[in-house]
C-alpha positions as CSV (number, residue, x, y, z in Angstrom):
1,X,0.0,0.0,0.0
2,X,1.5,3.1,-1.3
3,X,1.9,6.6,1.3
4,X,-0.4,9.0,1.8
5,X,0.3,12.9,0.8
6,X,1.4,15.0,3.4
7,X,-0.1,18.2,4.4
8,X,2.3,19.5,6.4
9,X,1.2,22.4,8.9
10,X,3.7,25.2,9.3
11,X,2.7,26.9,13.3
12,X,2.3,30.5,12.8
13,X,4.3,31.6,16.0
14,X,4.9,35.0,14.9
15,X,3.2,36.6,17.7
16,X,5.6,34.3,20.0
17,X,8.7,35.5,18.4
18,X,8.8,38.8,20.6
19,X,12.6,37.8,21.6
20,X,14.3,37.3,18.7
21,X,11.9,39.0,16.3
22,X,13.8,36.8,13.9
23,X,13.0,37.6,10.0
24,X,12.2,33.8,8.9
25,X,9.4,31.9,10.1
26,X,9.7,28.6,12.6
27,X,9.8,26.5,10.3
28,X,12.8,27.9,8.7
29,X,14.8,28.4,12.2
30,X,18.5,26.0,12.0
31,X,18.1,22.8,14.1
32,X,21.8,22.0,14.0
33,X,23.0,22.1,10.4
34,X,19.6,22.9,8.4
35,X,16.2,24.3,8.6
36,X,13.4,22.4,10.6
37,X,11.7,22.0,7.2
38,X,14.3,20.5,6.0
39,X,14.2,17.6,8.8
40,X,10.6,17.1,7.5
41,X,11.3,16.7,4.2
42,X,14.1,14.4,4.3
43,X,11.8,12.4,6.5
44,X,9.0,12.1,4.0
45,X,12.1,10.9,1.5
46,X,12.7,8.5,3.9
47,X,9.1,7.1,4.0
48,X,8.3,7.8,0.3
49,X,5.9,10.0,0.7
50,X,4.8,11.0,-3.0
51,X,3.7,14.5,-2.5
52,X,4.0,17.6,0.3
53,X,1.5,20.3,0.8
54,X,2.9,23.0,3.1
55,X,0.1,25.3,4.6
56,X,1.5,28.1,5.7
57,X,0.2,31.7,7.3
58,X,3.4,33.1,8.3
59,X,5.2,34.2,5.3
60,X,4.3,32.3,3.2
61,X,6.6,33.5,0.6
62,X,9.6,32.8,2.2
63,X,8.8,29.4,2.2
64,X,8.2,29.5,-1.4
65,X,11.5,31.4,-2.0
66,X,13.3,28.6,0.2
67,X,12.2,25.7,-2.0
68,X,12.8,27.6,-4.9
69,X,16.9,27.5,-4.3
70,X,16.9,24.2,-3.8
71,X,16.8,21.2,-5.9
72,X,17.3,18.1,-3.6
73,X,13.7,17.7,-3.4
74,X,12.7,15.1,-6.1
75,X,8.9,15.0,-5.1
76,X,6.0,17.7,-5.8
77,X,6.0,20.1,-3.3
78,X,3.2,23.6,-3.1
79,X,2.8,26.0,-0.6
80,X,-0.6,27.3,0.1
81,X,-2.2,29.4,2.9
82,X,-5.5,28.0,3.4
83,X,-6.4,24.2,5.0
84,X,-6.1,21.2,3.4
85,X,-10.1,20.4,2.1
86,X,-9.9,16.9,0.2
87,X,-9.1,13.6,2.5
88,X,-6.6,12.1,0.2
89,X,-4.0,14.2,3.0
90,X,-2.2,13.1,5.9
91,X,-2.2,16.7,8.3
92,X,0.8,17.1,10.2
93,X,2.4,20.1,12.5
94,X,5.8,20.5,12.1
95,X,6.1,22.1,15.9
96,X,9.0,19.7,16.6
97,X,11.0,17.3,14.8
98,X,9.4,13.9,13.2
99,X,8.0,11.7,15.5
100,X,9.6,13.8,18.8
101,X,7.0,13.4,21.6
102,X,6.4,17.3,23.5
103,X,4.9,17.2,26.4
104,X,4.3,21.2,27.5
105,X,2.9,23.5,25.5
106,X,4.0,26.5,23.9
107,X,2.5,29.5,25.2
108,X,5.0,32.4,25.6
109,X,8.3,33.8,23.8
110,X,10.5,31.8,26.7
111,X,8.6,28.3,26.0
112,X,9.2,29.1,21.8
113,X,13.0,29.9,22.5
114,X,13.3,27.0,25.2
115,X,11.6,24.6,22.8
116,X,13.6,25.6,19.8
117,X,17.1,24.6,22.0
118,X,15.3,21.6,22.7
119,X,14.9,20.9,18.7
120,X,18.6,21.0,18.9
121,X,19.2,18.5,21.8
122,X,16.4,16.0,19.8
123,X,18.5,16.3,16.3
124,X,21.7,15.4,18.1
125,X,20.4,12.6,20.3
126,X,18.8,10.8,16.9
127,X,22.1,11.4,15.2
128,X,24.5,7.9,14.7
129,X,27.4,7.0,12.4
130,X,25.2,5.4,10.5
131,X,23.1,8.0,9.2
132,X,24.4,10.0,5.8
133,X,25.7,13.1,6.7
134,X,28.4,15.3,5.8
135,X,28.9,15.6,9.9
136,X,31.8,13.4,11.8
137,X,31.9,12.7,15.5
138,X,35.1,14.2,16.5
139,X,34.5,12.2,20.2
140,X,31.9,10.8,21.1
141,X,28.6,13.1,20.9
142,X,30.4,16.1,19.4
143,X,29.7,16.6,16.0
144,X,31.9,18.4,14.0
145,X,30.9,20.0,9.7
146,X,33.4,20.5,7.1
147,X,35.5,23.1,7.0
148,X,35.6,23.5,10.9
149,X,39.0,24.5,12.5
150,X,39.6,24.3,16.3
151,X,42.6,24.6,18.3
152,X,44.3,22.1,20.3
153,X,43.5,23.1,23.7
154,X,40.0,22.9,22.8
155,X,37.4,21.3,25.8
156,X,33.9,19.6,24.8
157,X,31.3,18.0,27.1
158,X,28.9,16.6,25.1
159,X,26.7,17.1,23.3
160,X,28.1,19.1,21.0
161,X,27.5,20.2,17.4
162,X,29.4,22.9,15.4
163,X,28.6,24.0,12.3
164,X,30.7,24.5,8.7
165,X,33.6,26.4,8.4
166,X,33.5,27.6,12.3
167,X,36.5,28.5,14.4
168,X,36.6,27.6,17.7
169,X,39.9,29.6,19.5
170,X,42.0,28.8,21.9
171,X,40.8,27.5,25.6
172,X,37.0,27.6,24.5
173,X,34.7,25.3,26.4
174,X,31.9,24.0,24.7
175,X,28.8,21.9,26.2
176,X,26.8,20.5,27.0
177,X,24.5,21.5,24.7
178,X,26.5,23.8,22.5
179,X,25.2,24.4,19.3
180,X,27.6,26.3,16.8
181,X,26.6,27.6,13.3
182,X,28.2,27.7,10.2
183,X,30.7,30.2,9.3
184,X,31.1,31.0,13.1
185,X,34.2,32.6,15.0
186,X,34.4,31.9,18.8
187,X,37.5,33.8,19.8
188,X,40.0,32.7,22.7
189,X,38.3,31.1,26.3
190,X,35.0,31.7,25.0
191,X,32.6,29.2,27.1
192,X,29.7,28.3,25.4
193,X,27.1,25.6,27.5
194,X,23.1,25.3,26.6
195,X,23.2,28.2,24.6
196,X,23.3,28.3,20.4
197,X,25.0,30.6,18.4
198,X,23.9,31.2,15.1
199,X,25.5,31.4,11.6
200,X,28.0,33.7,11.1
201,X,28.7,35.1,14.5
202,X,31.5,36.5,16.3
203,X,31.8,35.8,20.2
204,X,34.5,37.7,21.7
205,X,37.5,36.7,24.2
206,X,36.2,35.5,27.6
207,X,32.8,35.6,26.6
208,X,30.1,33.0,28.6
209,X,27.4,32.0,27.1
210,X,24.4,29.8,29.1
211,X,20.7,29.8,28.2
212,X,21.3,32.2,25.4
213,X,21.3,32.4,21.6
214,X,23.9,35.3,20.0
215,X,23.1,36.1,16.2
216,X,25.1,39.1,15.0
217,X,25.2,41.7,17.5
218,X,21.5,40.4,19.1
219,X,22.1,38.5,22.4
220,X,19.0,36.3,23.7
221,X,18.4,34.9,27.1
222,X,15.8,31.8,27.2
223,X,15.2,32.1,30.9
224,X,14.6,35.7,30.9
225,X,12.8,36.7,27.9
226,X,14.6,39.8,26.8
227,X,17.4,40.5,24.0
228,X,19.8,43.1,24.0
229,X,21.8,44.1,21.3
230,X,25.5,44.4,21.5
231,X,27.1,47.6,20.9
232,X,30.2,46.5,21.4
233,X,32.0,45.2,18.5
234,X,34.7,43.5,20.4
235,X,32.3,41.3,22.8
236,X,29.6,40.3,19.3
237,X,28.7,41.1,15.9
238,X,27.9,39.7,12.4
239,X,30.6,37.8,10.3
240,X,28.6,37.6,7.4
241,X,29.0,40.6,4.4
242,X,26.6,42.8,3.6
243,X,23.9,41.6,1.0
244,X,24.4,45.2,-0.9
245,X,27.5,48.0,0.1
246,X,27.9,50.8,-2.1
247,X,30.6,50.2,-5.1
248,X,34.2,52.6,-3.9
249,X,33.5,55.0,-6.8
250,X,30.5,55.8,-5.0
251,X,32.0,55.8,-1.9
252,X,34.5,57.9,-3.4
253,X,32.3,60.7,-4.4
254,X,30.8,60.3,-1.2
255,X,33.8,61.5,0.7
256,X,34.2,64.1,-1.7
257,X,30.8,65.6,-1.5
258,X,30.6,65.2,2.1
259,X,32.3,68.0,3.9
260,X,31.2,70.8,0.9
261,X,27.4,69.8,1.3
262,X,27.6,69.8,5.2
263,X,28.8,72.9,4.7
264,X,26.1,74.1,2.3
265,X,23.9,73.0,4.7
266,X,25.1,74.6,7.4
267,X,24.6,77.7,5.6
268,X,20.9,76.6,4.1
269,X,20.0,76.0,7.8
270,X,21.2,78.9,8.8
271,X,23.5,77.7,12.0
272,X,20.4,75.1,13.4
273,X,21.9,72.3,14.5
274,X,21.0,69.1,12.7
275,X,18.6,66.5,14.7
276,X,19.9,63.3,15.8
277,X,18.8,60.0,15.7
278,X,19.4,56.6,16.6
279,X,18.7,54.3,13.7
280,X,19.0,50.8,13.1
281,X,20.8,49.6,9.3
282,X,18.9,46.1,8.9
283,X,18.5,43.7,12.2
284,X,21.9,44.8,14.4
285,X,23.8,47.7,13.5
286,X,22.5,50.6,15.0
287,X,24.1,54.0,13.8
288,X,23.7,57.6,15.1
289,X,22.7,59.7,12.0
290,X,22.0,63.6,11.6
291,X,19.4,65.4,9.0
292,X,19.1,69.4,8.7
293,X,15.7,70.7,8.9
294,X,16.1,73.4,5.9
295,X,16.3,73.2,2.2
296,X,15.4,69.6,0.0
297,X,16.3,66.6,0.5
298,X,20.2,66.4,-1.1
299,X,20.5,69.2,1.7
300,X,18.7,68.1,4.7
301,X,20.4,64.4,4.6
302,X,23.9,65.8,3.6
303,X,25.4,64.3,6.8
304,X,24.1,60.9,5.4
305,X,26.9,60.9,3.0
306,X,29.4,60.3,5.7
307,X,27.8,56.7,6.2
308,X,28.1,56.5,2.6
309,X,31.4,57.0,2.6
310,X,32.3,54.4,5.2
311,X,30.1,51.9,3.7
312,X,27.4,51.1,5.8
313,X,24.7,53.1,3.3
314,X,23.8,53.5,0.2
315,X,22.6,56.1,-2.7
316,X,19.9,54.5,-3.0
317,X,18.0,51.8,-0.2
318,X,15.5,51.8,1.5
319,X,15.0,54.6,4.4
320,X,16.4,54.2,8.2
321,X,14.4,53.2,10.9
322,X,14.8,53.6,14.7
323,X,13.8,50.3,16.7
324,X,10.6,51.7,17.4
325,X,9.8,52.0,13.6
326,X,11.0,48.8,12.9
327,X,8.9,46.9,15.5
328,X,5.6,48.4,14.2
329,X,6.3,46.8,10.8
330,X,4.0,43.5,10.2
331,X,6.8,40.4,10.3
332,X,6.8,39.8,7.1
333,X,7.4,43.5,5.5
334,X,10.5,43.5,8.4
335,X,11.5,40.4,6.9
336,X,12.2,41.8,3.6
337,X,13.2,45.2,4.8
338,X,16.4,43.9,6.9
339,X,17.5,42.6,3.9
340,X,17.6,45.7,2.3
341,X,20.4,48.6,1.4
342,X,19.7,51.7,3.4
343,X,20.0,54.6,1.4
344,X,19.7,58.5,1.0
345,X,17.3,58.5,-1.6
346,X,14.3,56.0,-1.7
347,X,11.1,55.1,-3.4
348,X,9.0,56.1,-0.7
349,X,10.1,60.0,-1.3
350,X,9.2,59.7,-4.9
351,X,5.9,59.5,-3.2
352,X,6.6,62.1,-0.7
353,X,7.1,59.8,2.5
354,X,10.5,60.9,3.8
355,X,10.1,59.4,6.7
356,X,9.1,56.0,8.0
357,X,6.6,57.5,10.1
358,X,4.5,58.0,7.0
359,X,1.6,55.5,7.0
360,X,2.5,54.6,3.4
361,X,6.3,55.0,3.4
362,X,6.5,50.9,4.0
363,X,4.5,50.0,0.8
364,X,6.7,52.2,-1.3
365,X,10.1,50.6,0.5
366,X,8.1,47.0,0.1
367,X,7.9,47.8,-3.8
368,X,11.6,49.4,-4.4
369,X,13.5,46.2,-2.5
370,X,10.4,43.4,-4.2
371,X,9.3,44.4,-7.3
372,X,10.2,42.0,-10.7
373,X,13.9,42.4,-12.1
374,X,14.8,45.5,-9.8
375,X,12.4,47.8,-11.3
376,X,11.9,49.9,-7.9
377,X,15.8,50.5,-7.6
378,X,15.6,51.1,-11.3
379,X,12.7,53.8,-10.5
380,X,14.8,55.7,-8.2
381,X,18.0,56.0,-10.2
382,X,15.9,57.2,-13.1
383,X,14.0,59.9,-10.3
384,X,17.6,60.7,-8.6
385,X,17.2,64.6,-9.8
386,X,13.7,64.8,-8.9
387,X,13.9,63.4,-5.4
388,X,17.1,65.5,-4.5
389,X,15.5,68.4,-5.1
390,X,12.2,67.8,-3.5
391,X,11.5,70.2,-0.4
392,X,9.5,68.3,2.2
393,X,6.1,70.2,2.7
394,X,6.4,71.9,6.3
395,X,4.4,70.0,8.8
């Protein structure tokens, strides 16, 4: 008797994800060295399931983009948003792992980070020698990817699990339960027990770690259900590049333009000091920057073009946000949005939002960082002399 079709349930815990806020739905969180969907779809490989139907509410498209850039499934697999309605379909909640028993339920952000840890512990427990994986057990219960380099001195209590091309410096500690991503750099007597850090992460010297999560410069404590973020570049921060960074000729005229239109707009703004705020550029980095009141816009953001200059903005991208503005974005606009170049000129001031706090400034940066072949980016180049020049209306 052939399988049944699965339908397989993605939870919408988006109003759970308070902590991390993280930008991809549960179902596409790492449990060790891939996504949770992933576990489920290997395991319907396993029993020869014929076809997958994921239903899905929280961003959806994501899951539809994550399929699409892979090609190791061999079986029809759809994503759609609404129930399953025919009885030809297994229904299944991916919540945990296949077959893992849970016996608590998840009802607050500290039961979805706590249960997500315990995903980890589950994946190593079922992992043997036997299975087919790129992983080897370096000792016994610490699992080690390609491409991982450790030094000598090194101490493990299992279990253990790190992650591709990782470094693990001298007189770490790791375990039990230390989860290490891919790409990874612990630096020297970093101790790391119960705690996961994600891809591309730097942990500083003489850093602990227990009951926490660190991704980039966000640092997450299970039992106490808050996240800071890290200042500190020396302690944490993001290893991975920048998904867009302004080319050096535009960096160039940048630092050429910089100190001549500061200076123009000192004069356009007639001695007023230029207001301050604290802005975040996509999930971690959060940056001081200054705009003049006075004149249009190539004037009032003039003191942009230092960040320009440095690297960390673009000509063009979407607008800055403070924290407050980014956590009144629905998920799945944030999602796409942290992804995405900041800039001194945007879409949205094509359409006269020149600040986030317009109601339909997100739309207009939704369109410029989504739209079909790069047609909003394309949009703004082609309205650069226009939107310099515009003159915010007074409010």
């Amino acid at each position: 008797m052939s399988a049944s079709p699965w339908n397989l349930i993605a939870p919408d815990f988006a109003s759970l994800d308070t902590i991390w806020r993280s930008p991809m739905p549960f179902v596409l969180w790492p449990v060790c060295e891939k996504p949770l969907l992933s576990h489920w779809l290997d395991e319907a490989v396993r029993r020869g399931i014929p076809s997958v139907r994921i239903e899905a509410v929280d961003r959806p498209h994501l899951l539809r983009a994550w399929l699409d850039q892979r090609d190791l499934w061999s079986r029809s697999v759809e994503v759609k948003t609404g129930p399953e309605t025919t009885g030809s379909y297994e229904s299944i909640v991916m919540d945990r792992l296949p077959g893992q028993l849970i016996e608590s339920e998840i009802q607050s952000p500290c039961d979805l980070l706590n249960h997500w840890l315990e995903l980890q512990h589950e994946a190593l427990r079922r992992r043997s020698t036997g299975m087919v994986h790129l992983d080897y057990e370096l000792q016994p219960g610490v699992w080690v990817s390609p491409g991982v380099r450790i030094s000598d001195d090194v101490t493990f209590d299992p279990p253990c699990w790190i992650g591709s091309y990782a470094k693990v410096g001298e007189g770490c500690h790791l375990g039990p339960g230390a989860f290490i991503g891919a790409g990874s750099f612990l630096d020297k007597d970093v101790e790391v027990e119960n705690s996961v850090v994600c891809p591309d992460t730097y942990i500083g010297s003489h850093t602990s770690l227990r009951m926490m999560a660190a991704q980039g410069g966000l640092l997450m404590d299970f039992n106490k259900g808050v996240a800071v973020e890290m200042s500190d570049n020396l302690i944490m921060r993001s290893t991975a590049a920048s998904p867009v960074a302004p080319s050096w000729i535009g960096r160039g005229i940048a630092w050429i333009l910089s100190p001549l239109l500061c200076g123009f707009a000192r004069l356009v703004s007639r001695g007023s000091p230029p207001v301050q705020r604290d802005v975040r550029f996509g999930r971690n980095h959060t940056v001081n920057v200054r705009s003049y009141a006075a004149g249009p816009l190539f004037v009032r953001r003039a003191p942009w073009l230092e960040h320009v200059a440095n690297g960390s903005m673009c000509w063009f991208g979407v607008l800055p946000r403070t924290a407050l503005e980014w956590d009144q974005l629905p998920a799945d606009v944030r999602s796409a949005l942290e992804l995405a170049p900041v800039g001194i000129f945007s879409l949205a001031d094509l359409y006269h939002c020149h600040t986030p706090s317009e109601p339909d400034e997100w739309t207009h940066a939704l369109f410029q960082v989504g739209a079909e072949n790069g047609a909003g980016m394309k949009l703004v180049r082609n309205s650069l002399v226009k939107i310099a020049l515009t003159t915010p209306a007074a409010s």
